[in-house]
Gaussian input, Z-matrix of N, CA and C with variables (Angstrom, degrees):
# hf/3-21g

backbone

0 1
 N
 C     1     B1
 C     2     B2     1     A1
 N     3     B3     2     A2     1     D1
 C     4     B4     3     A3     2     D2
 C     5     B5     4     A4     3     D3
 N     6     B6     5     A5     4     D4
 C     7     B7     6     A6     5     D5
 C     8     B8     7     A7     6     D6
 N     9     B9     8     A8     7     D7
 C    10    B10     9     A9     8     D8
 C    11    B11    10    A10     9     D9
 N    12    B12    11    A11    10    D10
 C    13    B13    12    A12    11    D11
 C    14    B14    13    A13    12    D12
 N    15    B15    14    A14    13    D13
 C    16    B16    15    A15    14    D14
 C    17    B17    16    A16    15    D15
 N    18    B18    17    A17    16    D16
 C    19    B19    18    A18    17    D17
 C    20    B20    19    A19    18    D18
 N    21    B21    20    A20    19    D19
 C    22    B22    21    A21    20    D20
 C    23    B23    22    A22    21    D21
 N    24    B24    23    A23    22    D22
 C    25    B25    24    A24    23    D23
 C    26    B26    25    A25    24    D24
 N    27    B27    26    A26    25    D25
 C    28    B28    27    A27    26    D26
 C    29    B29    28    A28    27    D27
 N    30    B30    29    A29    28    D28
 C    31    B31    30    A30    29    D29
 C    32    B32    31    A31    30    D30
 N    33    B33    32    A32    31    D31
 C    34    B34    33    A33    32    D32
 C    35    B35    34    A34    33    D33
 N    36    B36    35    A35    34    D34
 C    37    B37    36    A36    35    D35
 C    38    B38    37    A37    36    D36
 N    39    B39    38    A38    37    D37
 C    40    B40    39    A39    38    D38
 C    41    B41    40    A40    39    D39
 N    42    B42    41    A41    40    D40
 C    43    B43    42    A42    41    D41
 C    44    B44    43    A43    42    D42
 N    45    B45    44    A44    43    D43
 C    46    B46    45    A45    44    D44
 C    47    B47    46    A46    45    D45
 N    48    B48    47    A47    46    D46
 C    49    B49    48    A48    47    D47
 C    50    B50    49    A49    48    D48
 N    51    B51    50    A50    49    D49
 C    52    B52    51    A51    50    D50
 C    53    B53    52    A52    51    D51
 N    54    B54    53    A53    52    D52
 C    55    B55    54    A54    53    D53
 C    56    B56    55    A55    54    D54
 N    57    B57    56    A56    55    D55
 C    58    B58    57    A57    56    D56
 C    59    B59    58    A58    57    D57
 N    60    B60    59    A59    58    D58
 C    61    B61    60    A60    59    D59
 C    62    B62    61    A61    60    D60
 N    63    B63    62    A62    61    D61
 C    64    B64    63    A63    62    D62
 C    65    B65    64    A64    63    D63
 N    66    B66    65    A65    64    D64
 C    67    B67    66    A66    65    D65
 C    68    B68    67    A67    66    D66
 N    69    B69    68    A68    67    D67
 C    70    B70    69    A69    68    D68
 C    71    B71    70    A70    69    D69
 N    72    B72    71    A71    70    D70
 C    73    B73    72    A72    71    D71
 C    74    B74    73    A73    72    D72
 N    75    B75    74    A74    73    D73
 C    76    B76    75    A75    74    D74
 C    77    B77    76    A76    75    D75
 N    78    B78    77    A77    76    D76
 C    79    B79    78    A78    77    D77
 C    80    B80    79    A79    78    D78
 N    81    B81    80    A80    79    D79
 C    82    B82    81    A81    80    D80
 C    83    B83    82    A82    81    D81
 N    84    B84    83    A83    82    D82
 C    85    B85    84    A84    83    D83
 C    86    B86    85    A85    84    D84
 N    87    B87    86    A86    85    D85
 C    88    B88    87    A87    86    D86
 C    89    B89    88    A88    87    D87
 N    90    B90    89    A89    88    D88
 C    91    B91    90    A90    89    D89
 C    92    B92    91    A91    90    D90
 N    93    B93    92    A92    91    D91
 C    94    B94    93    A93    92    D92
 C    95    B95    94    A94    93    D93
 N    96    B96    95    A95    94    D94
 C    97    B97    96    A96    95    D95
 C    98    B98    97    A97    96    D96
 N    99    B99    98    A98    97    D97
 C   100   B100    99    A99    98    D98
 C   101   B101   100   A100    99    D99
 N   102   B102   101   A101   100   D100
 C   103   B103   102   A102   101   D101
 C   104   B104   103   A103   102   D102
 N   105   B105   104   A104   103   D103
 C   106   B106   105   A105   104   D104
 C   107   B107   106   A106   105   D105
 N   108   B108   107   A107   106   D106
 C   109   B109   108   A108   107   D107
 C   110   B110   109   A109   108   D108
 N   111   B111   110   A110   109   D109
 C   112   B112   111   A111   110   D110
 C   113   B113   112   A112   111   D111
 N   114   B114   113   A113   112   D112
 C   115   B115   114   A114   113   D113
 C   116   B116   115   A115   114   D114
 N   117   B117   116   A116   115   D115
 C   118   B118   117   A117   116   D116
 C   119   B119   118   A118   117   D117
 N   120   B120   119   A119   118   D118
 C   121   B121   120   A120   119   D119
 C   122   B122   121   A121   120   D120
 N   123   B123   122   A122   121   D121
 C   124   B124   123   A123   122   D122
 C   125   B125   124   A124   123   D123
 N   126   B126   125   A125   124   D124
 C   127   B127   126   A126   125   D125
 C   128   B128   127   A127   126   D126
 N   129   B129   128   A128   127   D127
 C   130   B130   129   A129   128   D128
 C   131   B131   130   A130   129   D129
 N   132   B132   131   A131   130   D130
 C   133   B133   132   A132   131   D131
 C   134   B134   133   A133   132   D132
 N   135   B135   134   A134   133   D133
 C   136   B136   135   A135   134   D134
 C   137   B137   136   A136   135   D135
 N   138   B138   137   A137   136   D136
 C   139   B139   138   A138   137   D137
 C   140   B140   139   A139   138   D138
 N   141   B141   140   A140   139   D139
 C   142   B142   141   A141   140   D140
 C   143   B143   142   A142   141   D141
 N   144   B144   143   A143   142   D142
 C   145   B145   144   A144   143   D143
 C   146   B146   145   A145   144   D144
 N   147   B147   146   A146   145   D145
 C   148   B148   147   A147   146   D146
 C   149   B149   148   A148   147   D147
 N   150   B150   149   A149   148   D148
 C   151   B151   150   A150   149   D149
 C   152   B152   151   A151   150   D150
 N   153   B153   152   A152   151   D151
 C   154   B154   153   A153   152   D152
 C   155   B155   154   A154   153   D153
 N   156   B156   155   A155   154   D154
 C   157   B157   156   A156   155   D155
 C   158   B158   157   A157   156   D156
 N   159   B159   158   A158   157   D157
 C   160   B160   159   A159   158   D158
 C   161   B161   160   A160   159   D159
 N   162   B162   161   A161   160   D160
 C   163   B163   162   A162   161   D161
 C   164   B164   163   A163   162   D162
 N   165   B165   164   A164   163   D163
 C   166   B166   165   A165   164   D164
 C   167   B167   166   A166   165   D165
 N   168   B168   167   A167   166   D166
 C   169   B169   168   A168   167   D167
 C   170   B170   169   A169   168   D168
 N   171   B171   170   A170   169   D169
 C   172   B172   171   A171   170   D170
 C   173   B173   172   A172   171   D171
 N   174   B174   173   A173   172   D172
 C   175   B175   174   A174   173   D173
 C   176   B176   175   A175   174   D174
 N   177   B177   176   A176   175   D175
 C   178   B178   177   A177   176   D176
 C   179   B179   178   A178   177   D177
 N   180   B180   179   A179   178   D178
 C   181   B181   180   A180   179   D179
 C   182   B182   181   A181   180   D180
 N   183   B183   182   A182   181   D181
 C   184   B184   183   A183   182   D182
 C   185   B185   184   A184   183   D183
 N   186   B186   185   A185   184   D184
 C   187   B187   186   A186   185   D185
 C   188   B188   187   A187   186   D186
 N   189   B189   188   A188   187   D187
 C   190   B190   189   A189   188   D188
 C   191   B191   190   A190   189   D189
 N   192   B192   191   A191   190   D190
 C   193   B193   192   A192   191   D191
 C   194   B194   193   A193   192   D192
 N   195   B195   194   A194   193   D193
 C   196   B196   195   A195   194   D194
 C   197   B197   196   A196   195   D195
 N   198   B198   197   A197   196   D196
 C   199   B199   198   A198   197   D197
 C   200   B200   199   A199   198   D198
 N   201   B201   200   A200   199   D199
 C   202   B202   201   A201   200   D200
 C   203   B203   202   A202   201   D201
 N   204   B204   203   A203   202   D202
 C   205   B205   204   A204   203   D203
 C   206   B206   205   A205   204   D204
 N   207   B207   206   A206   205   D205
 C   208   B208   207   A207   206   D206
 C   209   B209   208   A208   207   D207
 N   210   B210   209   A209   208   D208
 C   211   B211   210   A210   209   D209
 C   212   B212   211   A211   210   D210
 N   213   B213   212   A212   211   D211
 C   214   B214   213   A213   212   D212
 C   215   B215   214   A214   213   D213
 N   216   B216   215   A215   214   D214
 C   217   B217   216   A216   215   D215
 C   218   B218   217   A217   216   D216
 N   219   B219   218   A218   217   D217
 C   220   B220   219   A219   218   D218
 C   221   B221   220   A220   219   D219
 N   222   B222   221   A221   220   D220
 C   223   B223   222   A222   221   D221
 C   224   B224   223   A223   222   D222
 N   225   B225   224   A224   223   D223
 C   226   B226   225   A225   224   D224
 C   227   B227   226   A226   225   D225
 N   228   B228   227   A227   226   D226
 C   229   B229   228   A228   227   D227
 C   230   B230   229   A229   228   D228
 N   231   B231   230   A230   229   D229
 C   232   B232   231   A231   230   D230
 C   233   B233   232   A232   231   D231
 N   234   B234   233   A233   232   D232
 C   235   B235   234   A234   233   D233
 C   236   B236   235   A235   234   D234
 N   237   B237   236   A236   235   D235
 C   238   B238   237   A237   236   D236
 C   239   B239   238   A238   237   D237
 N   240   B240   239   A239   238   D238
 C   241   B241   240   A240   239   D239
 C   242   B242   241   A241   240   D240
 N   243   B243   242   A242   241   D241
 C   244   B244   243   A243   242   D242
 C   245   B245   244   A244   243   D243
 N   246   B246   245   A245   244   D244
 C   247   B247   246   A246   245   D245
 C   248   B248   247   A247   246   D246
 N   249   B249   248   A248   247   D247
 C   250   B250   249   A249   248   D248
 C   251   B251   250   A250   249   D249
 N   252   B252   251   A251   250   D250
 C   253   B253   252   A252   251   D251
 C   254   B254   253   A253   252   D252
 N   255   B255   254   A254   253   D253
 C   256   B256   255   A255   254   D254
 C   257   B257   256   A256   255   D255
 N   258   B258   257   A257   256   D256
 C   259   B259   258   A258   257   D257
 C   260   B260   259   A259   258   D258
 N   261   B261   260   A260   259   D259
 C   262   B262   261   A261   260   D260
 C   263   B263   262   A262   261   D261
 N   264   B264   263   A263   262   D262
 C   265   B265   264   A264   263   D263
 C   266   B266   265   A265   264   D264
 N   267   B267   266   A266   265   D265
 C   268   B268   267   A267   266   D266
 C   269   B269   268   A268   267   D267
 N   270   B270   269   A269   268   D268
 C   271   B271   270   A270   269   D269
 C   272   B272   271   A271   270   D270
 N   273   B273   272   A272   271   D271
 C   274   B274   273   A273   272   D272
 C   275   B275   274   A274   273   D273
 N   276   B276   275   A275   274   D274
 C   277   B277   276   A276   275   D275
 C   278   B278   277   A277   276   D276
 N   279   B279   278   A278   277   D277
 C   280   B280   279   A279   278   D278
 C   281   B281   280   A280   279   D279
 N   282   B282   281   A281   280   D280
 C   283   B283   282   A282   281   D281
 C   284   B284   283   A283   282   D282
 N   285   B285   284   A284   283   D283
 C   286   B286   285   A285   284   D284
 C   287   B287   286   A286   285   D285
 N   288   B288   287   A287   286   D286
 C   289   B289   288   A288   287   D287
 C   290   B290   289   A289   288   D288

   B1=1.4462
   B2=1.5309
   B3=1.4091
   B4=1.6107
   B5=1.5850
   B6=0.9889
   B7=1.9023
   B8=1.9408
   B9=1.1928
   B10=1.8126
   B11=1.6631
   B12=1.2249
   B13=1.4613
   B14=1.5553
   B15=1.3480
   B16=1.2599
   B17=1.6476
   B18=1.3152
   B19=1.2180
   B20=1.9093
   B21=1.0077
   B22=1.1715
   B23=1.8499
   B24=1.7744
   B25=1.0146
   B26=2.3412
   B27=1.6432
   B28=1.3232
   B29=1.8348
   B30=1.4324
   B31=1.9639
   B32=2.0862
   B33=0.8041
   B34=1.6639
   B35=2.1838
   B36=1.0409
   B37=1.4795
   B38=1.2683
   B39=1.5918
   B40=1.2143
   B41=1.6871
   B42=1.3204
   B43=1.1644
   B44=1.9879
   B45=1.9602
   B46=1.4254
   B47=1.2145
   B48=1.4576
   B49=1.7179
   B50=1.4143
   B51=1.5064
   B52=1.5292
   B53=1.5366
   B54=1.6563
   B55=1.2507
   B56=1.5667
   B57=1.1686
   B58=1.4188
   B59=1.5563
   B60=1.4347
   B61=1.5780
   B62=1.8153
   B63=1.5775
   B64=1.6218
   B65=1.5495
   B66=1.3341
   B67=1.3451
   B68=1.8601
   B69=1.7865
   B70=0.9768
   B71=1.8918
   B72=1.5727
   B73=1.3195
   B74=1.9560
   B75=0.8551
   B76=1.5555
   B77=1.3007
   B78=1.2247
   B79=1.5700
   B80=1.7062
   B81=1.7084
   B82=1.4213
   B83=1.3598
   B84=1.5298
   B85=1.6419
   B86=1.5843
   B87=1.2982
   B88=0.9785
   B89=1.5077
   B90=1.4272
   B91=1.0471
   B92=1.5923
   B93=1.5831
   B94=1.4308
   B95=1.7026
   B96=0.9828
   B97=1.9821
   B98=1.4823
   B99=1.5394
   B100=1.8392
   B101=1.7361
   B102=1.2493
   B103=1.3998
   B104=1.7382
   B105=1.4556
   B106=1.4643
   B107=1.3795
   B108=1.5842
   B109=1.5718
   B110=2.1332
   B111=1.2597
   B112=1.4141
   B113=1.7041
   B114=1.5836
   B115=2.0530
   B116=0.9983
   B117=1.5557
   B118=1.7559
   B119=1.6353
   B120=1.4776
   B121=1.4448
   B122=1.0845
   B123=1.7193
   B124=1.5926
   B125=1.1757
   B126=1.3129
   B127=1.2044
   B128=1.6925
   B129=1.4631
   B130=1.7488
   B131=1.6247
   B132=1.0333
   B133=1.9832
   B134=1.8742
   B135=1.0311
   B136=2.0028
   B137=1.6835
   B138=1.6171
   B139=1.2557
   B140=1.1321
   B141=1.5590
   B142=1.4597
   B143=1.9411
   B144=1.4773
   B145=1.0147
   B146=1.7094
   B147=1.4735
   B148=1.6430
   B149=1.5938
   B150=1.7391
   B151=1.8862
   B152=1.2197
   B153=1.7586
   B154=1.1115
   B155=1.9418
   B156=1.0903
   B157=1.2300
   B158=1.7605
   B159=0.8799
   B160=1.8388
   B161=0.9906
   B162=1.4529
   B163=1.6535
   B164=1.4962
   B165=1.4338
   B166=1.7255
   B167=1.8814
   B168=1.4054
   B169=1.2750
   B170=1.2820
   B171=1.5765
   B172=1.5086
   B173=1.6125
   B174=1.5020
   B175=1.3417
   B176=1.5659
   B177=1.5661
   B178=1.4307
   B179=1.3679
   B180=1.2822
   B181=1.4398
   B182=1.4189
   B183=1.3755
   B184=1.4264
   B185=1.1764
   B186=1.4261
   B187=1.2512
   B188=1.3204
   B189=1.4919
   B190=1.3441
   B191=2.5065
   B192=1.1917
   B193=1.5308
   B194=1.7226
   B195=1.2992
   B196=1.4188
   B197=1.9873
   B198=1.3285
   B199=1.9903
   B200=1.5782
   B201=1.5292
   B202=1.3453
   B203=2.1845
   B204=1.5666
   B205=1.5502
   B206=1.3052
   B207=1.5736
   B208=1.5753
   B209=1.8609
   B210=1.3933
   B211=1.1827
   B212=1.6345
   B213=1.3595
   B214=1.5045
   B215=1.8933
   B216=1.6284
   B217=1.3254
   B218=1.5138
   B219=0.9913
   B220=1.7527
   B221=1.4690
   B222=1.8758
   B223=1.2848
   B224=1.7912
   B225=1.0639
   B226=1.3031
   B227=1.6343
   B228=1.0362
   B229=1.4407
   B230=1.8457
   B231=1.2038
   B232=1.5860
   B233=1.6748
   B234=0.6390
   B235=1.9243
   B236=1.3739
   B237=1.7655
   B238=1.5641
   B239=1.4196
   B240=1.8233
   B241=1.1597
   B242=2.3800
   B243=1.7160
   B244=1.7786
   B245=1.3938
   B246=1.3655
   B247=1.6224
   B248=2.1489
   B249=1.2117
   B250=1.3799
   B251=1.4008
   B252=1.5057
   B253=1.5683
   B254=1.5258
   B255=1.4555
   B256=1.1493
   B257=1.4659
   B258=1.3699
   B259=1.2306
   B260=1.4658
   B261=1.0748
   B262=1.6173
   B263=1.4564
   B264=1.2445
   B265=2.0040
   B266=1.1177
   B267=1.0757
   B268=1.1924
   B269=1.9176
   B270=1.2446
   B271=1.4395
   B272=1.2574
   B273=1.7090
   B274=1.7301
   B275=1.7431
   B276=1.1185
   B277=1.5132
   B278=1.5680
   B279=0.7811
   B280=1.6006
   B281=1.7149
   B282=1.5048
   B283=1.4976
   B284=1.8696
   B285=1.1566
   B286=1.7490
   B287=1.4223
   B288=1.2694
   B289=1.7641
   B290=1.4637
   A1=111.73
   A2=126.98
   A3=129.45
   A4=89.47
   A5=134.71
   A6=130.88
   A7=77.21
   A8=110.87
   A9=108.53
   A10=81.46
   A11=117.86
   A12=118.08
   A13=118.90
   A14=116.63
   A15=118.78
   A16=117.98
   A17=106.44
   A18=116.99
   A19=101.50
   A20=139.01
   A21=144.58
   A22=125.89
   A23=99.83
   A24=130.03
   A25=113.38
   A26=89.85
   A27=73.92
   A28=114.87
   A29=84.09
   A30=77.76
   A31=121.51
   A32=93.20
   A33=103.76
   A34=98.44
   A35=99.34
   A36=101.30
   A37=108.46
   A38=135.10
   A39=143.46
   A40=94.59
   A41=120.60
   A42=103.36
   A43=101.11
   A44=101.82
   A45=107.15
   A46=128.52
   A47=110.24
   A48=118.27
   A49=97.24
   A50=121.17
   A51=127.28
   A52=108.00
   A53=123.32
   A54=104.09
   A55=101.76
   A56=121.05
   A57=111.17
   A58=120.11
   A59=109.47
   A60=114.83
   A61=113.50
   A62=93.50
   A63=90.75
   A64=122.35
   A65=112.25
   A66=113.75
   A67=102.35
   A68=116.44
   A69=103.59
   A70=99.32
   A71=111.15
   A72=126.41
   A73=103.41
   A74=105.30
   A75=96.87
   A76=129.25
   A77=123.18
   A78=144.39
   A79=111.71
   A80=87.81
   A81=105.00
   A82=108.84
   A83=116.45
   A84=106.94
   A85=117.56
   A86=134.92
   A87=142.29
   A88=130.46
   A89=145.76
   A90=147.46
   A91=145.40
   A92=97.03
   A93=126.69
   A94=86.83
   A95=143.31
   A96=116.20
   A97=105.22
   A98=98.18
   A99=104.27
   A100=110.85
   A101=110.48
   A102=134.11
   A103=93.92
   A104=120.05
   A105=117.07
   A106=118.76
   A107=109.50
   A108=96.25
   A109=100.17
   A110=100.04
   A111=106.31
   A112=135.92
   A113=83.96
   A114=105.37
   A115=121.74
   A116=113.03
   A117=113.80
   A118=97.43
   A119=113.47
   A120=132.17
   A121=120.53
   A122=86.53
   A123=101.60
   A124=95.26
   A125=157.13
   A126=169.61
   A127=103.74
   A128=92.52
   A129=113.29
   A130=86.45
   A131=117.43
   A132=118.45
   A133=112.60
   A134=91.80
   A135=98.06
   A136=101.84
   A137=118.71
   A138=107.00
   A139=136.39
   A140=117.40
   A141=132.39
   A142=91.95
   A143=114.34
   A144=99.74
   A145=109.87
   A146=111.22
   A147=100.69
   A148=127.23
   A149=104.12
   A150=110.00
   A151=107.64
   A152=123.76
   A153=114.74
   A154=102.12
   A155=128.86
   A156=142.14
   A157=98.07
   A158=134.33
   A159=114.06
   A160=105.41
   A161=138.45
   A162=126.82
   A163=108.71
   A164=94.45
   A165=86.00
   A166=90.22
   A167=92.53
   A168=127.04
   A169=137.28
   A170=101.90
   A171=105.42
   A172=106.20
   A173=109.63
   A174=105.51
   A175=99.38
   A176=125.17
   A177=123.60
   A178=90.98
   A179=108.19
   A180=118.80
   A181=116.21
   A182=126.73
   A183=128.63
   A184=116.73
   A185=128.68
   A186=147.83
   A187=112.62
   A188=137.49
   A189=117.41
   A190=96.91
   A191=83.37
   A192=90.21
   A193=96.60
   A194=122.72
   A195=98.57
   A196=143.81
   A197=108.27
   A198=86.98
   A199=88.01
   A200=89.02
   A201=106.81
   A202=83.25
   A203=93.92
   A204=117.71
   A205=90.04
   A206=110.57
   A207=119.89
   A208=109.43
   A209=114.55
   A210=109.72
   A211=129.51
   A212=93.19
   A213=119.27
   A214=120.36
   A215=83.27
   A216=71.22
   A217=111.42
   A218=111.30
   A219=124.88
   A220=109.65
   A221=111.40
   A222=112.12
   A223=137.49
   A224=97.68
   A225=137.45
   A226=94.00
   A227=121.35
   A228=132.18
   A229=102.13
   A230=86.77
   A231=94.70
   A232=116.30
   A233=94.66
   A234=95.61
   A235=127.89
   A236=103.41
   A237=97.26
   A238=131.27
   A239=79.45
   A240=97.45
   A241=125.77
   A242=79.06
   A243=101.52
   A244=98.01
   A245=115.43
   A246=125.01
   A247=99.46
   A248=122.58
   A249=114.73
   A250=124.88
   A251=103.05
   A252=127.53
   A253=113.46
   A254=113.74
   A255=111.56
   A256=142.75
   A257=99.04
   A258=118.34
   A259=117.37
   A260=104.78
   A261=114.32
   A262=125.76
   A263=89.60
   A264=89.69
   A265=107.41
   A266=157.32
   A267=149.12
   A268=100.62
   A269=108.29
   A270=100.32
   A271=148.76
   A272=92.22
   A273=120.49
   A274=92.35
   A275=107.08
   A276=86.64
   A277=105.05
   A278=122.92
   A279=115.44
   A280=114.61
   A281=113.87
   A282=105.37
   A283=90.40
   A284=126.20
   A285=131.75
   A286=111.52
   A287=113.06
   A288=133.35
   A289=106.26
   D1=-43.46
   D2=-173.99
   D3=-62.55
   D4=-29.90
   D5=-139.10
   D6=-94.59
   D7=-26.74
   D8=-148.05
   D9=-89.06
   D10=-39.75
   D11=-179.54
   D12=-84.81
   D13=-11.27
   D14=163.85
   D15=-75.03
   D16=-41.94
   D17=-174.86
   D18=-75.15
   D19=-53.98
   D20=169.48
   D21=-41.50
   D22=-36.47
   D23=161.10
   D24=-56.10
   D25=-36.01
   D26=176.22
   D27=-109.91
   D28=-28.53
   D29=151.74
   D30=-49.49
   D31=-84.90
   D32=179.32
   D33=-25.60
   D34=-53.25
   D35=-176.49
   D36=-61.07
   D37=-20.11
   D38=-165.91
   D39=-99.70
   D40=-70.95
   D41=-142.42
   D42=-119.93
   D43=5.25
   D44=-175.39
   D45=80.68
   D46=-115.92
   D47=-162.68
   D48=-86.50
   D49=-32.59
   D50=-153.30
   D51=-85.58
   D52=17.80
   D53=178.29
   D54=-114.28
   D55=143.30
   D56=172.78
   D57=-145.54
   D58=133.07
   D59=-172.14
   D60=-67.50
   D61=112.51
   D62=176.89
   D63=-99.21
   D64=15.85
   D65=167.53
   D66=145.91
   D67=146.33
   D68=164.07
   D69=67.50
   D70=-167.56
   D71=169.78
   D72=-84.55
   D73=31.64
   D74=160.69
   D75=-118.65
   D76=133.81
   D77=173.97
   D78=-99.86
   D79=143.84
   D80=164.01
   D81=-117.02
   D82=133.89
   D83=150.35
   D84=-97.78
   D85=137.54
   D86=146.74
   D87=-86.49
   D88=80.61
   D89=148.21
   D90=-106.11
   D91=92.29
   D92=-160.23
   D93=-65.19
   D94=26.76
   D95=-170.83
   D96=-165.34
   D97=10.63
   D98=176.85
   D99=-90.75
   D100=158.59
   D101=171.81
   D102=-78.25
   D103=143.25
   D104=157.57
   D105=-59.76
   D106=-24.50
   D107=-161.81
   D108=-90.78
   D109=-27.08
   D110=145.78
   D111=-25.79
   D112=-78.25
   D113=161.87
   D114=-41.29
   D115=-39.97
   D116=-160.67
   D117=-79.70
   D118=-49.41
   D119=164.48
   D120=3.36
   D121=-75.08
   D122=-167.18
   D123=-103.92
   D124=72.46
   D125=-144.49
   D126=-173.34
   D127=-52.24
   D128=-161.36
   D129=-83.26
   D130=-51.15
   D131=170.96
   D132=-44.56
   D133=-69.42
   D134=167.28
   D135=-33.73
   D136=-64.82
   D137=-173.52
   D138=-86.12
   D139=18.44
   D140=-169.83
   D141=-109.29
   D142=-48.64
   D143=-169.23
   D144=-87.85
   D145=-12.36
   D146=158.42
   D147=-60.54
   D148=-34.48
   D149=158.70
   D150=-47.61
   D151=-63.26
   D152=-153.39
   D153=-67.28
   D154=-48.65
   D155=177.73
   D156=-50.54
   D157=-16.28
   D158=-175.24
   D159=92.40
   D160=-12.60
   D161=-160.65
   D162=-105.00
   D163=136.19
   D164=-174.99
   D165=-115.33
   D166=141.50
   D167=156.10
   D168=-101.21
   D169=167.09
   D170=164.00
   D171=-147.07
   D172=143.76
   D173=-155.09
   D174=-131.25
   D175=133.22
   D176=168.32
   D177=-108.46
   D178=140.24
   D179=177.60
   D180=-145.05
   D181=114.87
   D182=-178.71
   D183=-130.68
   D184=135.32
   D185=-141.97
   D186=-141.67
   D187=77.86
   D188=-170.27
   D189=-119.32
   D190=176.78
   D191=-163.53
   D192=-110.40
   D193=-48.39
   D194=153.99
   D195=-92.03
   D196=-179.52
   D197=-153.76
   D198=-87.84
   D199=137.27
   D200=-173.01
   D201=-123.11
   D202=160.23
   D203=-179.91
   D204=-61.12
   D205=124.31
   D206=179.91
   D207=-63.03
   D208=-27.76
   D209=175.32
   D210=-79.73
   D211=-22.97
   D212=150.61
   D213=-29.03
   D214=-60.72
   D215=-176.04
   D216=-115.31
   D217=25.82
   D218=167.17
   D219=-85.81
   D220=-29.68
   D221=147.39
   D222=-42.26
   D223=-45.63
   D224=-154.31
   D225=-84.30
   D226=-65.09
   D227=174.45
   D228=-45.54
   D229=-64.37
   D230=-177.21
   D231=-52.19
   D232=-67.22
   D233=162.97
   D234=-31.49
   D235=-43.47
   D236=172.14
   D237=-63.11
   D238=-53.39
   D239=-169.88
   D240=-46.95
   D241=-32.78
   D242=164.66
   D243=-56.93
   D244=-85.54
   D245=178.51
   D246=-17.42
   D247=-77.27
   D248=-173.32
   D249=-42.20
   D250=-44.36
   D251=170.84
   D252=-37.88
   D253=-74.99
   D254=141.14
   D255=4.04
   D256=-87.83
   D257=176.32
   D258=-46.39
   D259=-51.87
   D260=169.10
   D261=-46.32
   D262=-69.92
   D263=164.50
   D264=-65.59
   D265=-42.31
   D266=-168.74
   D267=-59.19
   D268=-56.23
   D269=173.50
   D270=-66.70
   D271=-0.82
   D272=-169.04
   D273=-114.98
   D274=-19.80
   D275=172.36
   D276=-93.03
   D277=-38.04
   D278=-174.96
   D279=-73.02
   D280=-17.72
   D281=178.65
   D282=-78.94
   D283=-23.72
   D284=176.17
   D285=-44.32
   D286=-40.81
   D287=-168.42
   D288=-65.50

């Protein structure tokens, strides 16, 4: 629970009202009125202060400029974020070998 509030602690500081816990250790951001180069920004802020904090993540993040079906890309998010997950162990088991 401290790790779920630490980590939330640096979302909320990043992006405010627009982050919200949808279950478990997972977050949504919603921001209908950002610039991408904005998003990526504070994206790169979320993951600097999760380094500095100890917490490791994994992040799907999608950014498009026209309105796409919000579940669309809640799909989309979700997928990456698996895809990184992945990736991660995948790279922590093989530096193990």
């Amino acid at each position: 629970d401290q790790l779920i509030r630490r980590a939330a602690a640096v979302i909320s500081g990043v992006f405010g009202g627009q982050a919200y816990r949808i279950g478990g250790d997972e977050f949504v951001l919603i921001c209908p009125w950002i610039e991408k180069k904005e998003f990526e920004e504070k994206v790169a802020k979320i993951l600097q202060g999760m380094q500095q904090g100890k917490i490791s993540v994994s992040i799907g993040r999608v950014w498009r400029e026209d309105r796409v079906d919000i579940g669309d890309m809640l799909k989309e998010a979700d997928r990456l974020m698996y895809m990184e997950k992945e990736d991660y162990h995948r790279k922590n088991s093989d530096s193990r070998r």
